[in-house]
N, C-alpha and C positions, 0 to 999 in steps of 0.2 A: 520534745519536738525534734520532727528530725532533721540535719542537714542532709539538703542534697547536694552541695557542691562534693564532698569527700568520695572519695575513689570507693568501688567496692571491690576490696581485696577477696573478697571469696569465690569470686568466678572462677572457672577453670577456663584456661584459652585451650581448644584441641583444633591442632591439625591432623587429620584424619588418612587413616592410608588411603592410598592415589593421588594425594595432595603433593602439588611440587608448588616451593615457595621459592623463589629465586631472591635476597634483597634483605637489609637489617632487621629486627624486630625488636622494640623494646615494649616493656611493661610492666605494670606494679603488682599484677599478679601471679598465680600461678599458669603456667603449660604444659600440655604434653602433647607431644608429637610421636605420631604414630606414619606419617606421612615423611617428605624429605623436606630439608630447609638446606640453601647454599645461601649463606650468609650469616653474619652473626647475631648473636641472641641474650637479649639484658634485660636482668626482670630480677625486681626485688623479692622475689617469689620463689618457690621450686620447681623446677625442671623434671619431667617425666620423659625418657626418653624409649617408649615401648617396643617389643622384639622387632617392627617392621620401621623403625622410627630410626632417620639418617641426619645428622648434621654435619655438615661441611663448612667449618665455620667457625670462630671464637665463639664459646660459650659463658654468660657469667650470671652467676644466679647465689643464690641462699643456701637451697638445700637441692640435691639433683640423685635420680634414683635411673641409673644405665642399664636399659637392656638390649639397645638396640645398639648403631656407628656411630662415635665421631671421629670425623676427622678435623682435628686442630687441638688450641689449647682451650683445657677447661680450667674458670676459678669458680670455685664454692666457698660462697662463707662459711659454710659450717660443715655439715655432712655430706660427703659424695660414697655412694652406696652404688658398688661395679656388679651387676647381677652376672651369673654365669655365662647365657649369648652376649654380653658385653664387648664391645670392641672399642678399644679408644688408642689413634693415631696421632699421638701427639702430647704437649704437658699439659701436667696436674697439678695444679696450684690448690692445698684444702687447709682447714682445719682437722678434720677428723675424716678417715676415708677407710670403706669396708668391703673387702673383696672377696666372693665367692669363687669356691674353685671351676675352672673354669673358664673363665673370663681372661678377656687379651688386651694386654698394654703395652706397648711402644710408646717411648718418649722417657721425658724425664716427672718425676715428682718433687714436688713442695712441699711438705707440711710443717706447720706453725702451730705455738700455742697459741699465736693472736687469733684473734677473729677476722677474717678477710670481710669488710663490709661490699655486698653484693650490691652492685649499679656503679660503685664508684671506684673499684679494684682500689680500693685505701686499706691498708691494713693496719684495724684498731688496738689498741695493748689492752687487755683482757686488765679489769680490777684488781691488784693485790688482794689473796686472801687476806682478811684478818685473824690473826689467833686467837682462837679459844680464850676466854678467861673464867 
C-alpha cells in the first residue's frame, strides 16, 4: 500500500531560461535552473546549474553539477563537478570537487573527508574504516 503523505524525491524542479526568480528556495528534491535565481537555494537534492543558468545567492545542496554563474558561497555534501563554461564567485565548501579545464573560480576552497550533510550545513564524520580480517 502506498503512502501518500512521503515527499517524492524524484521530481526534478526546473527553472527554465527567461525565468527571473527573485527570493529563497528550499526543497527535498532535485533542481536545475537554467533561468536566474537572486536568492539562496537549499535542497537535499542535486543542483544542476545549466550554460544559461545564474545564481546570485548561497547555494546548499547534495550533489551540484556547474555549468552556468554563481555568485556566492556554494556547500555540497558530496560532489561539486565545475563544467568548463563554469563561473563561480565566491567559496567552495565540498566533499569531493571536479574541475574541467576551463572553468573559473574566485574565492576560497574547503574540502573535507567528512561529509557536509546538505539542508543543514552540519558536518558529519564519515565511519571509521574497519580492517580487513
Amino acid at each position: 500500500m502506498a503512502k501518500f503523505n512521503e515527499p517524492d524525491n524524484t521530481t526534478i524542479n526546473l527553472i527554465s531560461n527567461g525565468t527571473d526568480i527573485t527570493g529563497d528556495l528550499k526543497s527535498n528534491g532535485d533542481i536545475r535552473i537554467d533561468g536566474s535565481l537572486t536568492g539562496n537555494l537549499n535542497t537535499k537534492g542535486k543542483v544542476v546549474i545549466g550554460t544559461t543558468g545564474k545564481i546570485k545567492g548561497e547555494v546548499i545542496c547534495k550533489n551540484s553539477e556547474v555549468a552556468g554563474i554563481v555568485e556566492g558561497k556554494i556547500t555540497v555534501g558530496q560532489l561539486l563537478n565545475l563544467k568548463a563554461s563554469s563561473k563561480i564567485y565566491g567559496d567552495i565548501a565540498t566533499s569531493k570537487l571536479s574541475i574541467e579545464p576551463g572553468a573559473v573560480f574566485s574565492g576560497s576552497c574547503k574540502m573535507s573527508d567528512t561529509e557536509i550533510n546538505a539542508g543543514t550545513g552540519i558536518i558529519k564524520e564519515k565511519e571509521p574504516e574497519k580492517p580487513a580480517k
